[in-house]
C-alpha positions, 0 to 999 in steps of 0.5 A: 915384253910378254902380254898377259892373259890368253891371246883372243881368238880368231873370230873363225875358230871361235864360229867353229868351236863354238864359243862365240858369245853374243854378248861379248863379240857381237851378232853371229852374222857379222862374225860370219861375215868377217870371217868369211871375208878374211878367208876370201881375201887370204885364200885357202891355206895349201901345202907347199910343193917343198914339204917332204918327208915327215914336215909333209906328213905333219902338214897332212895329219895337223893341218890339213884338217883344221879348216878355219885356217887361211893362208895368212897363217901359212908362215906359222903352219909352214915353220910348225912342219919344219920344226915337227920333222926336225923332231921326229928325225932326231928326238934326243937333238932337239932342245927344250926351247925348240919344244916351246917354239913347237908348242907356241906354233900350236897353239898359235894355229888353235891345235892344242885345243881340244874343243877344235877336233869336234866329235869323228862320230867313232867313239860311243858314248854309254847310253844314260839311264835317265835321260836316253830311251 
């Protein structure tokens, strides 16, 4: 049976996106301390030799460049690439419940939410006339 209300979010992704509120989870320092914890005992998370093709491609351009995951989610990161080049070989095979098994391994791997991608520095922001100099 489904649970309700959005699934808490890991203490490392809530240090780099920001979200980390003193209030509800505690000092800053412990927070740090246990993520830097699980990442030491996990490991880094690293792309399996097998990956081939568009899952290799997937890997490089999705996860590669989320940096707060750990090799705990290496199952979910691995079956995410399967499940995105299975996708791009053959769109019109790929069944609506393959879309949700997609989406649910993106948003379990904290890629659908856009605070995560942080600012590349490329886009320009108009100058403000009350506030910029």
């Amino acid at each position: 049976m489904a649970t309700r209300g959005a699934k808490p979010k890991p203490v490392k992704l809530r240090l780099v996106d920001g979200t980390h509120n003193v209030t509800r989870h505690g000092k800053m320092a412990k927070s740090q301390e246990i993520a830097e914890s699980a990442a030491t005992s996990f490991g880094k998370l690293e792309k399996p030799a097998y990956l081939r093709g568009n899952a290799a491609t997937a890997w490089k351009s999705y996860i590669s460049p989320a940096g707060w995951l750990d090799a705990s989610k290496e199952p979910a990161a691995i079956a995410f690439c399967e499940l995105w080049a299975e996708f791009r070989a053959s769109p019109i095979k790929f069944p609506a419940s393959k879309h949700g098994q997609l989406r649910a391994y993106m948003a379990e791997l904290g890629l659908t939410d856009e605070r995560n991608r942080g600012d590349d520095g490329k886009t320009k922001k108009p100058a403000d006339d009350f506030f910029d100099d």
